[in-house]
N, C-alpha and C positions, 0 to 999 in steps of 0.2 A: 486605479486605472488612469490613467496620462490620456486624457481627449486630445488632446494635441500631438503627441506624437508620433500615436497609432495611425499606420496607414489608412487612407481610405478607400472603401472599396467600391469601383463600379460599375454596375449588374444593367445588362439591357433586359427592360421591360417589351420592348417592341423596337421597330425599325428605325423610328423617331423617337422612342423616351427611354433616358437611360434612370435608374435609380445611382446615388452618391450615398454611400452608408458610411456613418461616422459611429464611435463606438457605442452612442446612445442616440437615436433619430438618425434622421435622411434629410436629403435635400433631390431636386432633381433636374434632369435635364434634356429640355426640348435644342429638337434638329430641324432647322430648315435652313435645307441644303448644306454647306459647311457652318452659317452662322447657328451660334447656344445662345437660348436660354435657359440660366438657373432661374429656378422656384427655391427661393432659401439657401441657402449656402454655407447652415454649417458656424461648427463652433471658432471663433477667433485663433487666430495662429494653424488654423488649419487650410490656408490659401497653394499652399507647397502643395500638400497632401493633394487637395481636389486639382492641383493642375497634372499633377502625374497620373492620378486615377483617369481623368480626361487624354491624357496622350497614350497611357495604355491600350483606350479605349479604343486607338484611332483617332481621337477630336483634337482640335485644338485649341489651349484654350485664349489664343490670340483673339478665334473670333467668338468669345464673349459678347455677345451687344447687349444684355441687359439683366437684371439681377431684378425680380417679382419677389419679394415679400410678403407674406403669409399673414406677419404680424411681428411685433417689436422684440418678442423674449431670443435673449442671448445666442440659444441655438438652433436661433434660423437666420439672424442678422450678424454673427460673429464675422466673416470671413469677406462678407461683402465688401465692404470700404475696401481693402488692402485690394481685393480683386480687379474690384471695379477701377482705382487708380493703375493698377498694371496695365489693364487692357482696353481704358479708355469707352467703360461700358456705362451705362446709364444703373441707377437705382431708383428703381420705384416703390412705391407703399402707399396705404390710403391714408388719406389727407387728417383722419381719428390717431393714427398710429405715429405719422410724422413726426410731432415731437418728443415721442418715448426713443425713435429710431437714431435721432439728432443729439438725445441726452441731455434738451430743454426742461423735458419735467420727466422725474421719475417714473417708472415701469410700472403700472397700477399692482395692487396684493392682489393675490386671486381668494376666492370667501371658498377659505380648503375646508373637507370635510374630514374627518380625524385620519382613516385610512389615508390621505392624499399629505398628510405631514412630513412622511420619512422620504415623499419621493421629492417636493417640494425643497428638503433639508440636502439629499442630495447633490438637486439640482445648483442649488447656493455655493457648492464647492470645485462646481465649474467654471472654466473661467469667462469673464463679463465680458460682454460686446460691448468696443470702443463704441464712441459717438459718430453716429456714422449720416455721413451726407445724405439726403433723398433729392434723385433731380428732379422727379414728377412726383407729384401728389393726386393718387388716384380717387374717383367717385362711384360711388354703387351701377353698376352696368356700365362702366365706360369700355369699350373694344379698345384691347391690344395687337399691336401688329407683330403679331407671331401665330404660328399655327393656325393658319387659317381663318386667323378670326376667335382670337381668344375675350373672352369675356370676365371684366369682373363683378364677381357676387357677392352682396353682400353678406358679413356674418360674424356679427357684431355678439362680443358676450364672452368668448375665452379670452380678447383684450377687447378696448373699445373700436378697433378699428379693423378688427381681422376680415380677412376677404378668404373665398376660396378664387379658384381661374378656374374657367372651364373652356375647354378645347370642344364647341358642341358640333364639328364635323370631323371630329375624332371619339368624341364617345369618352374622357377624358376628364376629369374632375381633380384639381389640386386642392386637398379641403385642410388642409392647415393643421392645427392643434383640436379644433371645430369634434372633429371624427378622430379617432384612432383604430387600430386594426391587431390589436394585441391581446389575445392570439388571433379575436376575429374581430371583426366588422363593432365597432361600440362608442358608446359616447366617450368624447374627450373627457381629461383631466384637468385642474387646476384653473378653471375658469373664473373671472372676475365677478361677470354675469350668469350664473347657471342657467335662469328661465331663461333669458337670451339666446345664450349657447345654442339650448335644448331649440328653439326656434329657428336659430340657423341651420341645426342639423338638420331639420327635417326640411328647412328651404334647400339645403345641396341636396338632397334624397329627392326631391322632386322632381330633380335635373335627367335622374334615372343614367346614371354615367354608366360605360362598360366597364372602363377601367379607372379605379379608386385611386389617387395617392396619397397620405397621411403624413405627415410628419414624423408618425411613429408609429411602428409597425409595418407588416408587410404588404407591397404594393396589391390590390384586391383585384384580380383580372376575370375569376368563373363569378358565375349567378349573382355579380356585382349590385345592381340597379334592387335585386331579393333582399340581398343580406341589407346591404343600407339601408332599405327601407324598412325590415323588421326591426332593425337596431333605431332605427329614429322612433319607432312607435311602442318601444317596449323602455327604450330610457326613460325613467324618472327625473325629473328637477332634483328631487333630492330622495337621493335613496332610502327606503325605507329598513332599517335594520331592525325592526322592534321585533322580528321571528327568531333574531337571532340566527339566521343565513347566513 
């Protein structure tokens, strides 16, 4: 499968958030008024793809103002740089993540459990996100000016410096690699930190968002604030396979 030169697709979640589907994960995209923001952006070489996905949309993507970062790995930070030089937008990420984003120091390993090898292996055959600028370096609870007052949380443990946003007068939670949503509502994969992780998730579940967005998997709109919260209280740190399950 070619990440790169498969179209991407752009799905509105609501009136103000659209979902950006690339052939493996998402990225997404807040509205106020004609200015975007991306949340992640997607594997490298795929800046074409999301500005067409963007004009089909109706958006533009001149008015990019800024590029929110999840967290350092390849397919959320790929497409940023090339973007954000087109259009004159800002990149941000937390101040943990900044030098993985920048290409200072290495992408930390994540401690995989055996099942998490072949997707891990996959992943390694996509292509790497260049070194990519950060003009701000965020802090745990700092307010972003978009969406009314976006918020960042911290949530530390699938890399050291992952955040989720939360939009808390939209109901609205971007929870990074943290949570996944495949098929449903569940702990992320390939984390650095697991016990961490596991603690972040259930720091976003307390937020009690309406609507989920993950990195991976499908955006969570019904009985949202339920699901996430049984999935934070029913994940393990480390799964228990000795039943043979």
């Amino acid at each position: 499968m070619d990440l790169v030169d498969t179209a991407v697709e752009l799905a509105e979640i609501g009136p103000r958030l659209h979902v950006l589907r690339f052939p493996v994960g998402q990225a997404y995209v807040w509205r106020d008024g004609a200015d975007l923001t991306l949340v992640d952006a997607g594997w490298a070489g795929a800046a074409d793809g999301i500005e067409a996905a963007l004009r089909r949309g109706g958006l533009d993507p001149a008015r990019i103002r800024r590029i929110v970062l999840t967290h350092c790995h390849r397919d959320h930070v790929g497409a940023a740089g090339e973007l954000a030089d087109r259009h004159g937008a800002e990149i941000l990420a937390h101040a943990l993540d900044a030098p993985y984003v920048r290409g200072e120091l290495p992408v930390p390993d994540p401690d995989l459990l055996d099942w998490e090898r072949p997707i891990m292996e996959h992943g390694l055959t996509t292509p790497e996100a260049p070194p990519t600028r950060v003009d701000r370096e965020l802090a745990d609870g700092e307010a972003l000016d978009f969406g009314d007052g976006a918020v960042v949380v911290p949530a530390p443990g699938h890399t050291p410096g992952s955040i989720g946003v939360h939009l808390p007068r939209h109901g609205v939670l971007f929870a990074g690699d943290t949570v996944a949503s495949v098929p449903d509502v569940m702990f992320g994969v390939m984390h650095v930190d697991r016990a961490g992780a596991l603690a972040s998730m259930r720091r976003l579940a307390a937020l009690r968002p309406s609507v989920l967005c993950c990195g991976h998997g499908e955006p969570v709109t019904r009985d949202t604030a339920a699901r996430l919260a049984k999935a934070a209280e029913l994940a393990p740190a480390v799964p228990d396979f000795s039943s043979g399950n």
